[in-house]
C-alpha positions as CSV (number, residue, x, y, z in Angstrom):
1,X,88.6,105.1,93.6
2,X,85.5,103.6,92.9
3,X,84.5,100.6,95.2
4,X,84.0,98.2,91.8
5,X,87.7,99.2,91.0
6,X,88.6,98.6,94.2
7,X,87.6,95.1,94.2
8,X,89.7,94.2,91.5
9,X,93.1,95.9,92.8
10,X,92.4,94.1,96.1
11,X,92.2,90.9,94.5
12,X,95.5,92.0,92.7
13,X,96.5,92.4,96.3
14,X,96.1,89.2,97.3
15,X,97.9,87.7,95.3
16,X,100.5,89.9,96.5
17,X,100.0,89.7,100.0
18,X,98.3,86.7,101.8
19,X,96.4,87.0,105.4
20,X,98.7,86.9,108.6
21,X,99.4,83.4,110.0
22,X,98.9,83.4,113.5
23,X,101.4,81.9,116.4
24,X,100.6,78.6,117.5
25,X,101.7,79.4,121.0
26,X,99.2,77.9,123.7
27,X,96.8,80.2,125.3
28,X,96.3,80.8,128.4
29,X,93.0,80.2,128.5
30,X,90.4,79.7,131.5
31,X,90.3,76.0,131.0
32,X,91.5,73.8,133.1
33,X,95.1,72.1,132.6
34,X,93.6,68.6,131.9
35,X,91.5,70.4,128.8
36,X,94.3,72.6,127.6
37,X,96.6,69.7,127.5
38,X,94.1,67.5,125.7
39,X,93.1,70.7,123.2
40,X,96.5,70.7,122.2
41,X,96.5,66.8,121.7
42,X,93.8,67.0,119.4
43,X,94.9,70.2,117.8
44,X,98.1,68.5,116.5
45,X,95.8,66.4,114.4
46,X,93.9,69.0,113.2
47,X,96.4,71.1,111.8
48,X,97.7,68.5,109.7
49,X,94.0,68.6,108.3
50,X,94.5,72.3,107.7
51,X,98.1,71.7,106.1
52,X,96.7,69.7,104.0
53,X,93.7,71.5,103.0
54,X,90.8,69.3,104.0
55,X,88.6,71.8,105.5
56,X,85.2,70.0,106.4
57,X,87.0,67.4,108.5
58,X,88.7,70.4,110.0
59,X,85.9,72.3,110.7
60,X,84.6,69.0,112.5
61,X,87.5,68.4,114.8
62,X,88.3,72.1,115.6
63,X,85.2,72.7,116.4
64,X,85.0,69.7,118.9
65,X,87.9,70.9,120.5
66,X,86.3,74.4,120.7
67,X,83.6,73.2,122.3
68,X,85.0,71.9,125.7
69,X,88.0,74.3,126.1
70,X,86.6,77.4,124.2
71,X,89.2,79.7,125.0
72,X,92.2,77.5,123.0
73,X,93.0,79.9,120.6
74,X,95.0,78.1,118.1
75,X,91.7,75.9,117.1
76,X,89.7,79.5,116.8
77,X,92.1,80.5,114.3
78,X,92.6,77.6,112.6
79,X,88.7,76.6,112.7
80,X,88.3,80.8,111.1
81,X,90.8,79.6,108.3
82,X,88.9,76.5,107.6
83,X,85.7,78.7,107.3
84,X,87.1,81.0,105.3
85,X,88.7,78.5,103.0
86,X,85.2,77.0,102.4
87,X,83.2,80.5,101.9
88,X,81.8,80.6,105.5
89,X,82.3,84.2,106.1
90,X,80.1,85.0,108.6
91,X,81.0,81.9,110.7
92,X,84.7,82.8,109.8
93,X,84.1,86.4,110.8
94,X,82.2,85.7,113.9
95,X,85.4,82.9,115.1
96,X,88.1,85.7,114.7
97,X,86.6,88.1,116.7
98,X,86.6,85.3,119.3
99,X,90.3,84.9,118.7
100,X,90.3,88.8,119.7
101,X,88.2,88.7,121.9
102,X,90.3,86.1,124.2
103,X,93.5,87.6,123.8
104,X,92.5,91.1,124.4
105,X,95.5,92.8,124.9
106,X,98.0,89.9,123.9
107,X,95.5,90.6,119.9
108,X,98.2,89.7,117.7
109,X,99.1,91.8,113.6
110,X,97.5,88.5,112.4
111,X,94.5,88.2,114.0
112,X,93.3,92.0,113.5
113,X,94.6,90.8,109.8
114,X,92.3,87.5,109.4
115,X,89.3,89.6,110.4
116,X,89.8,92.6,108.2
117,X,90.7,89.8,105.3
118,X,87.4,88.2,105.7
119,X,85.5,91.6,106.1
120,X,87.4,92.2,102.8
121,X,85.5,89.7,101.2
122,X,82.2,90.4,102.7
123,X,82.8,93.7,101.1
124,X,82.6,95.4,104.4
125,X,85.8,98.1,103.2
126,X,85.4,100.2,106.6
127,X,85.2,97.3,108.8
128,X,88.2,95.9,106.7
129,X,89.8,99.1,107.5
130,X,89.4,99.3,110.6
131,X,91.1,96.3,111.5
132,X,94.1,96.6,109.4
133,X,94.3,99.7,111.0
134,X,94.6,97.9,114.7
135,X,96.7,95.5,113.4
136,X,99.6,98.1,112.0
137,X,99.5,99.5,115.7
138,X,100.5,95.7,116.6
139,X,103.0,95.3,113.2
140,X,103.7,99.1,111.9
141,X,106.5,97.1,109.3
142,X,104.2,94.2,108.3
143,X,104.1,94.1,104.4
144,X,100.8,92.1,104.5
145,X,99.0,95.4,107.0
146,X,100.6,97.6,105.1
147,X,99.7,96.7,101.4
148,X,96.1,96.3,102.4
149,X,95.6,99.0,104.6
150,X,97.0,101.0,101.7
151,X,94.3,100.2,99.5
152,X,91.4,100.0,102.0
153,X,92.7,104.0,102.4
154,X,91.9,104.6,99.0
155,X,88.9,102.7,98.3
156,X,87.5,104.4,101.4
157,X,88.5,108.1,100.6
158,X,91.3,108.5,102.9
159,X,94.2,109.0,99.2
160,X,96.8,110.9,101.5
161,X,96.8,107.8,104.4
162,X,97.1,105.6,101.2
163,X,100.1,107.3,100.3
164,X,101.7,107.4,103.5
165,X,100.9,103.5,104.2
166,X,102.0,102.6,100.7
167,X,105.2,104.4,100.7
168,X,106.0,102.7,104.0
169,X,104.9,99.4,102.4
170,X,107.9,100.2,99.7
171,X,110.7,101.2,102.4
172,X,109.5,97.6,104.6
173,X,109.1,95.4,101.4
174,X,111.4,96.0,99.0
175,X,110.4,92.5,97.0
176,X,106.6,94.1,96.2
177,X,108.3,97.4,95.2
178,X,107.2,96.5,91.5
179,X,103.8,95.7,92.9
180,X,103.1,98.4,95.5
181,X,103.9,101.2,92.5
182,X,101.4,101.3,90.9
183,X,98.8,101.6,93.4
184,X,101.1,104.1,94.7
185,X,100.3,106.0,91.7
186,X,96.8,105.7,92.0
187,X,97.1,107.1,95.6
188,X,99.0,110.0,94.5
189,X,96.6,111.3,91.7
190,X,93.7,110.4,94.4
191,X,95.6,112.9,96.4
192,X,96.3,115.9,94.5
193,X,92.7,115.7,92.8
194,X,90.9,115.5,96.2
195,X,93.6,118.4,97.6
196,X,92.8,120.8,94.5
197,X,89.1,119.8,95.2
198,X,89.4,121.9,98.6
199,X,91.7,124.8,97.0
200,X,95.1,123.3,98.4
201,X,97.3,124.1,95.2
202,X,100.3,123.5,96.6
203,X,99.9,120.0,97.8
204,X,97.8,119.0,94.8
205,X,101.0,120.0,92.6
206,X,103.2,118.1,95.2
207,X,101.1,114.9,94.8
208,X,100.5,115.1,91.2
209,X,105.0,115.3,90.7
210,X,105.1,112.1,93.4
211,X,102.1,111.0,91.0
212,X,104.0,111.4,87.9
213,X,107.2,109.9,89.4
214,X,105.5,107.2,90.4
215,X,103.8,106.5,87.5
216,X,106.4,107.4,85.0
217,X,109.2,105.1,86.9
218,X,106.5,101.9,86.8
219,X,109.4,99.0,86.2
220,X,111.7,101.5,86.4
221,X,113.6,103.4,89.4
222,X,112.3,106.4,91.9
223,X,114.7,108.6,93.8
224,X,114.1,106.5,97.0
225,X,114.4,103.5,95.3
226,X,117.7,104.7,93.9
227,X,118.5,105.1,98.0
228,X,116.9,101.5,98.4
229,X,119.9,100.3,95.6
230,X,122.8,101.6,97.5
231,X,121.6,100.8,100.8
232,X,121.3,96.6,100.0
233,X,124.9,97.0,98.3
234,X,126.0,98.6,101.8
235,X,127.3,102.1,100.4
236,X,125.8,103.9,103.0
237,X,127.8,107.2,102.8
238,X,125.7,107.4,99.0
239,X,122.9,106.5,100.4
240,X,123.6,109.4,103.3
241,X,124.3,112.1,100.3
242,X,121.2,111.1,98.3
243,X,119.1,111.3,101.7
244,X,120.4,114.7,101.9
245,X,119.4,115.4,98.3
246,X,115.7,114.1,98.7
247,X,115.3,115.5,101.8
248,X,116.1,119.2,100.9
249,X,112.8,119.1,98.5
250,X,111.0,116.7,100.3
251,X,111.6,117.1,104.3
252,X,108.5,115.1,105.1
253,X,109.5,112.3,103.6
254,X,109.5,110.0,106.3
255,X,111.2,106.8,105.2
256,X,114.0,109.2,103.8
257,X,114.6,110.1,107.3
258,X,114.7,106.7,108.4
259,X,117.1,105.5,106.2
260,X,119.2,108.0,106.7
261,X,119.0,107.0,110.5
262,X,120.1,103.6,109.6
263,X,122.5,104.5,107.3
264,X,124.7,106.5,109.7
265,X,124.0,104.1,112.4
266,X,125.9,101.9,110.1
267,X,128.3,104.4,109.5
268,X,128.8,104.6,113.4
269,X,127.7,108.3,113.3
270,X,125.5,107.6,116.0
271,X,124.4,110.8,116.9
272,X,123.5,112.1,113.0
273,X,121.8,108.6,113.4
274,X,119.8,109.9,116.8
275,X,119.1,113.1,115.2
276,X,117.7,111.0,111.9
277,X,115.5,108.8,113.9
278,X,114.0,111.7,116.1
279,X,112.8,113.4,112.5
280,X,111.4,110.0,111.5
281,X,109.6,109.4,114.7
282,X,108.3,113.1,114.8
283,X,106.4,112.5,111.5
284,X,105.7,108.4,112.6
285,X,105.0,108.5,116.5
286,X,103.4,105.2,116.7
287,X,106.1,103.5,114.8
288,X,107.6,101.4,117.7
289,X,110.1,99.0,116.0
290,X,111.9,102.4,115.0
291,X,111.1,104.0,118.4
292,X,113.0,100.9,120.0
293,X,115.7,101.2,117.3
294,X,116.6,104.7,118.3
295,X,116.6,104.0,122.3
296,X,119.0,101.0,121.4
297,X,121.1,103.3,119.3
298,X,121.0,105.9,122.0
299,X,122.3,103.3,124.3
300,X,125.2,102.3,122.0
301,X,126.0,106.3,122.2
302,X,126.5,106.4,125.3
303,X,123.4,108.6,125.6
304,X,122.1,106.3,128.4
305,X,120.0,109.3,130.4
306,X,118.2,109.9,127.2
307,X,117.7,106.1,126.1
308,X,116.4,105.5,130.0
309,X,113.9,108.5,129.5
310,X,112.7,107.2,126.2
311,X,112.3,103.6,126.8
312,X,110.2,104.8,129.8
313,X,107.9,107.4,127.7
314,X,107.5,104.2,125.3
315,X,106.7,101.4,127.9
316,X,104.0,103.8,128.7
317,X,102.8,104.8,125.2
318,X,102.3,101.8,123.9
319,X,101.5,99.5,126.9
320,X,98.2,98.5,125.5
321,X,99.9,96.6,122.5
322,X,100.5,93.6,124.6
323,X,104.0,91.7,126.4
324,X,104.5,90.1,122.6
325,X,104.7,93.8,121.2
326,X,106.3,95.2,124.1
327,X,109.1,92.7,123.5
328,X,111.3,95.2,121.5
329,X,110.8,98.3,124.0
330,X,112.0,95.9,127.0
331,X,115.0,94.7,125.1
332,X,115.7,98.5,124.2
333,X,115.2,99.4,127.8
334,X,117.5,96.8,128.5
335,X,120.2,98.2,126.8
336,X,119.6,101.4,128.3
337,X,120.5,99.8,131.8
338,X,123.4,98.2,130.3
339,X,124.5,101.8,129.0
340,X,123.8,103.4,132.9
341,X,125.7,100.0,134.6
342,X,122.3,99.1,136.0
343,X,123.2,95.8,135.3
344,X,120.9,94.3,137.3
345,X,117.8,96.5,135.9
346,X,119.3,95.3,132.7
347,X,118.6,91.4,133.4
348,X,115.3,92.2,134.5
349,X,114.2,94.2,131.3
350,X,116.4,91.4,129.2
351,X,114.6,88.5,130.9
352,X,111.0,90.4,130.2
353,X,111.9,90.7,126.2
354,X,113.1,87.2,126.2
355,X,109.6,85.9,127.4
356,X,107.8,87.8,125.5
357,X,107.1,85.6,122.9
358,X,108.6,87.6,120.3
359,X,111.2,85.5,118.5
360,X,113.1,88.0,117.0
361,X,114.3,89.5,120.1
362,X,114.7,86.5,122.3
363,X,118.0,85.1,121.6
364,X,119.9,88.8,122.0
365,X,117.9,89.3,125.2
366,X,119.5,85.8,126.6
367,X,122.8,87.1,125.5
368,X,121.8,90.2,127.2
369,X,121.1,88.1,130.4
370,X,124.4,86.4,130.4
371,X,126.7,90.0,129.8
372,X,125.0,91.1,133.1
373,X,125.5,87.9,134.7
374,X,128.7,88.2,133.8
375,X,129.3,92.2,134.8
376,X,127.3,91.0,138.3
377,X,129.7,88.1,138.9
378,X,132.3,90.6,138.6
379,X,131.4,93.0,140.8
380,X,130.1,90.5,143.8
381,X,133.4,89.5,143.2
382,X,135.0,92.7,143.4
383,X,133.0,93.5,146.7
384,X,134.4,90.0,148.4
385,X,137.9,91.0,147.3
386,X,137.6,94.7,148.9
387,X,135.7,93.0,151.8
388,X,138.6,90.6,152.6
389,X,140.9,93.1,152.3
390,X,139.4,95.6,154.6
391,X,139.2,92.6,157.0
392,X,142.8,92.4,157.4
């Protein structure tokens, strides 16, 4: 695709898909208490200058809170917004790599986001890339990552990544199907013409049919999609059967093989589901919401050796991501302890997920918490009783 093309899809895109908003937890930053506590007192203010759109006064204030407790990372991002809002790319560009650069390993999907939006617009496609490519590592689901890192694929030569990202961007965000098609199109005849540029008949004819099916089903329905449909109508034994169907021509088609995982999982056939996932995460390693979905289904199996073995081999994989990442693979491991009657190794990796900071997790940890409680209650219990008795 050529870059001047490109341009004009992305800012299709964006209409689509916005940048990231970032958490507004508090850092912990290497001011003192006194500064972070008046930082966040002035930061209140601020943001309802940024709510409300009145970026030079926002610039102003943020970046007087900036300058005495420079580490306060909600003002960096929202002082990056207020630059990029009024055109200020370079300043904008130059405050969210601070943002990154202070959180370091605790980098959130946003942040990698913001920066690769604002490269976007400095026309800076492999920087861009770059970025949205740290940030999926972060957020392999997010439909924002996803949708742009699909195009920056293409506009940088990469068509087969394209497809990949974009086809996941349809499985995670059903709502942009109608959107994400087309370029999925685009991807696809990118793909076969760069694969019979290089003598690879077969896969150019296999991306020219996706290319075709795609193109040809534009407001209409694709086989997945057709999965999609009986899926959110919860007929997942159809959905199973017309897995089964696309994967006997297609057994590389990953979210296929994730579906099916879910699908059976929801069928309680949890080890077809195992089996479903393993397939999926053989052809999408670094997918970890998935990789924590399968340990957790393990667990509910009864397969607790093999959920204990995979929750370590992911805490170790993907320990660079950060504690708010790591959230899901904690909770997961928990469950693993749960499944072995560790109960007490359970709590532990429960009360980890649960300060994570990731939202989504932290209410079923604390319910985690309080079933071990509850099973460690019973068993001091139980010891007291067989104590007393001995005693006699």
């Amino acid at each position: 695709m050529r870059i001047s093309m490109f341009c004009r899809t992305l800012a299709a895109a964006a209409a689509v898909v916005a940048a990231l908003p970032g958490s507004a937890a508090l850092a912990t930053a290497a001011c003192s208490e006194g500064q972070m506590a008046e930082a966040q007192l002035q930061f209140q203010g601020a943001q309802q200058l940024l709510e409300t759109g009145q970026w030079d006064q926002a610039i102003a204030n943020l970046k007087s809170i900036v300058e005495f407790c420079p580490e306060y990372y909600p003002a960096l991002r929202g002082l990056g917004k207020a630059y990029q809002e009024t055109g200020q790319l370079d300043l904008a560009a130059d405050v969210y790599q601070k943002v990154i650069d202070v959180l370091a390993e605790e980098t959130e999907a946003a942040d990698y986001g913001n920066l690769g939006l604002v490269f976007t617009k400095q026309k800076k496609y492999r920087e861009a890339r770059a970025e949205y490519l740290k940030a999926k590592t972060r957020d392999p689901e997010n439909c924002s990552v996803l949708v742009n890192l699909g195009i920056l694929h293409n506009a940088a030569g990469f068509p087969i990544q394209a497809v990949e990202t974009l086809e996941d961007a349809q499985m995670f965000c059903p709502d942009l199907v109608d959107k994400i098609t087309p370029r999925l199109a685009e991807a696809c005849s990118a793909a076969a013409a760069q694969q019979k540029q290089i003598g690879n008949a077969d896969k150019a004819a296999m991306y020219q049919a996706k290319a075709r099916e795609y193109g040809g089903t534009v407001g209409g329905t694709t086989a997945y999609q057709q999965i999609q449909a009986k899926m959110k109508t919860g007929d997942y034994a159809s959905a199973v059967d017309l897995c089964d169907e696309l994967l006997a021509s297609d057994p590389g088609h990953a979210n296929a093989w994730l579906t099916k995982a879910r699908a059976t999982d929801s069928l309680n056939r949890k080890d077809e589901s195992i089996a479903a996932y393993r397939q999926y995460l053989t052809l999408k390693p670094d997918n970890m919401d998935e990789t924590a979905a399968m340990i957790i289904v393990m667990a509910e199996a009864g397969q607790c050796a093999a959920a204990l073995a995979a929750s370590r081999e992911a805490l170790e994989k993907f320990a660079g991501n950060g504690a708010k990442a790591l959230g899901k693979i904690h909770f997961a491991y928990g469950k693993a302890h749960f499944c072995a009657k560790d109960y007490s190794s359970a709590r532990n990796e429960f009360g980890t997920a649960a300060q994570s900071g990731d939202p989504k997790w932290a209410e079923a940890a604390r319910e985690g918490i309080g079933a071990c409680e509850s099973y460690l209650d019973y068993e001091s219990a139980q010891r007291r009783k067989s104590a007393q008795q001995g005693g006699r």
